[in-house]
N, C-alpha and C positions, 0 to 999 in steps of 0.2 A: 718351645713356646706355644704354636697350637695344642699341641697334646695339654699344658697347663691350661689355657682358657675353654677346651673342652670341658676339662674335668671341674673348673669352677662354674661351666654353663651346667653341668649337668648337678653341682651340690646346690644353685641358684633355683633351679627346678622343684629340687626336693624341695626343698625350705619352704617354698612358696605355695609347694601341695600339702605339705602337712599346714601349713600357717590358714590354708582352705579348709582344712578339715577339722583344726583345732574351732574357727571361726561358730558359731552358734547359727544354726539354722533360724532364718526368720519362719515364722509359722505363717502360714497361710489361711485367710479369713476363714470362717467356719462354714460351712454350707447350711447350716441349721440350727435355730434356736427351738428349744423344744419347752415348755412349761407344764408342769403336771400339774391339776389342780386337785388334791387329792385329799384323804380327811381316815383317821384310826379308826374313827365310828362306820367305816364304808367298806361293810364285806368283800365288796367287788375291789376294791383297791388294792389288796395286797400283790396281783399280779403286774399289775401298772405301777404300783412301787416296784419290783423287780424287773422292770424294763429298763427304768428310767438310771436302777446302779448302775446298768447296763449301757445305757447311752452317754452315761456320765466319762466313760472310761475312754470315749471315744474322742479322736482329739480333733476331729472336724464338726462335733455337733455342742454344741452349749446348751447342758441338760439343768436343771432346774424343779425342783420342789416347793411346789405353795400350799402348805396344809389351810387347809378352810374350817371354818368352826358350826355350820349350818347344821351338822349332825349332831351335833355336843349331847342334843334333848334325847338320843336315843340311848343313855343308860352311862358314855362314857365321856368325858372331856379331852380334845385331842389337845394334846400336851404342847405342841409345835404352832397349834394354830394362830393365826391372826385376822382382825374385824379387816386389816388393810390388803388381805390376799384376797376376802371374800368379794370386798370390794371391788378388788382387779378385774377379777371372775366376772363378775355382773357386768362391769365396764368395759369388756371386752364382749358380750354378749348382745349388749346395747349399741357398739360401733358395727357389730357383724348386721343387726336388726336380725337374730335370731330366736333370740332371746334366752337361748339352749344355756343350763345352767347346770351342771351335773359333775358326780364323780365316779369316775375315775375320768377326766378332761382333759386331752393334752393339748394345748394352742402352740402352732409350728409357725413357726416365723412371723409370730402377731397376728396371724389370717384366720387361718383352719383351724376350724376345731373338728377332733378326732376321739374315738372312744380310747383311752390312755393306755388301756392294756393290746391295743390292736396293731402289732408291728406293721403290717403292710399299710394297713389303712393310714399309719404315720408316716412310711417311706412314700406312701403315693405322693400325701400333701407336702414335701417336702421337695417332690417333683414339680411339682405344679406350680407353687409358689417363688421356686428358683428362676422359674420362668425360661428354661434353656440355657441358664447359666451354672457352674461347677461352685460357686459360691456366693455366699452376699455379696452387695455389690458397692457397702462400701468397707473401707478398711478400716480397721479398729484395733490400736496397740494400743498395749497399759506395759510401764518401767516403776518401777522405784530407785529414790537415790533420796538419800538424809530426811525420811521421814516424810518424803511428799510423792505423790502417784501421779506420775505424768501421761494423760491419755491422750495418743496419737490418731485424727480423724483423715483418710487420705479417700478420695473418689477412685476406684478402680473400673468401673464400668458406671454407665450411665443411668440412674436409678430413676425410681418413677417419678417420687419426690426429692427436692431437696432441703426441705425445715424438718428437724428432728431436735426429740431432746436427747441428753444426755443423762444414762441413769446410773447410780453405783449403786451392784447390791449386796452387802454382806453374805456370806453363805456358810453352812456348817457343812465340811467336805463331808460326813456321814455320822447319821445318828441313829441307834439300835434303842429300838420302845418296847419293853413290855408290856401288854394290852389286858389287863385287867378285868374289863367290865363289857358290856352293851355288844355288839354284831362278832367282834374279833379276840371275844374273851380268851386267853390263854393263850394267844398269837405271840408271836415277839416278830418285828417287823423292823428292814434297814431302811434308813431311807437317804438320799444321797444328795447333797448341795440343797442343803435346806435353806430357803430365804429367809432372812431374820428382818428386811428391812429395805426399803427403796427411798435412793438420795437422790434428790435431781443434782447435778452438778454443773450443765449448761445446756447451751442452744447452740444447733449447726444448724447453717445456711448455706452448705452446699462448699465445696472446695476442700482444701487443708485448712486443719486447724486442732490446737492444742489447751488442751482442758488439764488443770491440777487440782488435788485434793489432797488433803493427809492423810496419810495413811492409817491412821488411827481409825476415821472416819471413813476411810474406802473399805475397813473391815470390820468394823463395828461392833465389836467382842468376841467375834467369831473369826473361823479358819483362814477364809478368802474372801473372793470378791469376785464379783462379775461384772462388768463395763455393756451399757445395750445403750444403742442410738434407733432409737424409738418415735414413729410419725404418733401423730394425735390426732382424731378426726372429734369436734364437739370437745374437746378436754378429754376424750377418751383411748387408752392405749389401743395404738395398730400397726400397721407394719412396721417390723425391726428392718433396721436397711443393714447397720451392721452390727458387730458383738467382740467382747474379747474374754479371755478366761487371767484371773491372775495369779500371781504364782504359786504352785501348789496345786492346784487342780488343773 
């Protein structure tokens, strides 16, 4: 009789470690939201578009492409771009009181702006901005089930603010351009999580709380989607408290 309850403590064991291991790793919040603000017509950009594949791939940072159109008059049309990224661009310019407008631009966690192609100079402000912490500091899950996206908001460390909105953005997990005309004629260029478009979806006040969309509309004819809980200073985007990637990227 012991020797039988041995042997069923120990096939009790098994079961329960593989049922641990079969089980899906929860991911853990990102440590960094990265933004490129980036443009076909900008010589300088195609190294900062190859960063940015590069950080996409990474499953702690939420990488991101905003083509701008400000170049357009130098010869070519960026084919990606939109008036509502240029926009961003400016309105994150205006909340810094920098006023710094440029490409190749990457803004790190809503804060810092950095020259886009400059790896350290991004891992510094990604330091900085975390504030001594290993990630954002609030939690952000996105699920699907029957057509609708259910986005989970949880506080895991004590953030500066507590009102945020909540954004969904469609994204193209990667798109290859041949560059025709104007600065980068003859280029062909990848570019990777390209934004198609920003939904507000809701407002957080601090605690748990759960936000839905369709999913039709969390992806918006494109690949994925990205989920950002985002402060606003004057109506204008600022600090990301937290982010999530969804499925597929």
């Amino acid at each position: 009789m012991p020797g039988i309850m041995v042997s069923r403590l120990k096939i009790a064991l098994v079961a329960a470690g593989l049922a641990a291991l079969l089980q899906p790793a929860l991911a853990e919040p990102p440590r960094a939201v990265v933004e490129l603000f980036t443009s076909q017509g900008c010589s300088n950009c195609p190294p900062a578009d190859a960063l940015l594949v590069e950080y996409a791939q990474k499953h702690d940072i939420v990488a991101l492409s905003f083509p701008v159109n400000y170049w357009d008059y130098l010869g070519w049309k960026d084919t990606l771009a939109h008036t509502e990224f240029t926009a961003r661009q400016k309105d994150y310019a205006h909340a810094r009181s920098d006023r710094q407008v440029f490409t190749p631009q990457m803004i790190v966690n809503g804060k810092k702006s950095c020259i886009g192609s400059d790896r350290a100079q991004i891992e510094n402000a990604i330091q900085m901005t975390l504030k001594g912490r290993s990630t954002l500091p609030v939690d952000v899950n996105v699920s699907e089930e029957n057509g609708t996206v259910t986005v989970s908001v949880k506080e895991i460390a004590e953030p500066a603010r507590r009102e945020a909105l909540v954004w969904v953005l469609p994204v193209l997990r990667s798109q290859t351009v041949p560059i025709e005309r104007g600065e980068n004629k003859g280029r062909t260029v990848t570019y990777a999580n390209v934004v198609r478009g920003l939904k507000r979806i809701g407002e957080w006040n601090g605690g748990s709380a759960r936000f839905e969309v369709p999913a039709e509309t969390a992806r918006g004819g494109a690949d994925g989607y990205v989920v950002l809980l985002q402060t606003a200073q004057d109506d204008k985007p600022s600090v990301i408290l937290g982010a999530a990637k969804g499925p597929g990227l």
